[in-house]
N, C-alpha and C positions, 0 to 999 in steps of 0.2 A: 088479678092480683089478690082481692080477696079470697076466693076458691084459693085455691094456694096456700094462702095464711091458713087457712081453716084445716087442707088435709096435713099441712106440715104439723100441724096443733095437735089435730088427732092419730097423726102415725105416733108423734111422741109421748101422747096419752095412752095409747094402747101397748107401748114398749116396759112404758114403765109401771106398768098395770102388770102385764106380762112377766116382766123382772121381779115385782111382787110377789108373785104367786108360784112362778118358780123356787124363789130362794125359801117362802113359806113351806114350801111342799119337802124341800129337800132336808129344810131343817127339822120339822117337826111330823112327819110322814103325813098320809095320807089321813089317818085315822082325828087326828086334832087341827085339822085346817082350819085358821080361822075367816070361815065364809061370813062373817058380818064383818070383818076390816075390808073384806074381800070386795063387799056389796057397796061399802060408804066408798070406796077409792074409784066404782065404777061410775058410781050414781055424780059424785063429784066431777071426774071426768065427762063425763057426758055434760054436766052445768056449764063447765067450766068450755067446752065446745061451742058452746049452744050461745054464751055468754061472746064468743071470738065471734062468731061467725055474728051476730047481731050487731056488735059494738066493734066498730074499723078502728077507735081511735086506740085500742089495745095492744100493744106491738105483739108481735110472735114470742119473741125474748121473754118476755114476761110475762105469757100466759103458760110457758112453759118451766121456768121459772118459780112460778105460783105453783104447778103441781107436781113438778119435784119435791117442795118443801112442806107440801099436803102431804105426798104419799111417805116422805121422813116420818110423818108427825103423828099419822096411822100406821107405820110398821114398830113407831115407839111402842104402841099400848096393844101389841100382841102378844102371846105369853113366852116363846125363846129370850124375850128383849123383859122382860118384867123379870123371868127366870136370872139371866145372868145381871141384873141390877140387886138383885135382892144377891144371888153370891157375892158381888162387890161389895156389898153395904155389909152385910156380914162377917 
């Protein structure tokens, strides 16, 4: 059961790592990726595994949960989303 909690954690850790970098790539091309959001949402990911697979009393729900609202919280402070905040306030 634990094995389990752990690849279920990490299939959805890697999806929305994946979705990341996707929707980065398409919005701002190739040339301004930003590979340090890139690297803090991997590096995260990986704690955040590393974290499940050690500690049982963590449910699935919530560790996944937790880096859904990680990886919100670093596509905030990339520059399409700093871009179109700064045309709102303007």
């Amino acid at each position: 059961m634990k094995k389990l909690a752990t690849i279920i954690t990490t299939a959805a850790v890697v999806l929305m790592t994946a979705g990341f970098a996707i929707a980065e790539s398409l919005s701002v091309g190739t040339g301004a990726f930003p590979y340090f959001q890139f690297g803090c949402l991997a590096i995260g990911g990986l704690i955040l595994v590393s974290l499940k697979n050690k500690y049982q009393q963590i449910f699935t729900g919530e560790a996944i949960g937790v880096f859904a609202l990680y990886t919100i919280l670093v596509s905030l402070f990339t520059s399409p989303v700093i871009d179109a905040v700064k045309a709102l306030v303007s």
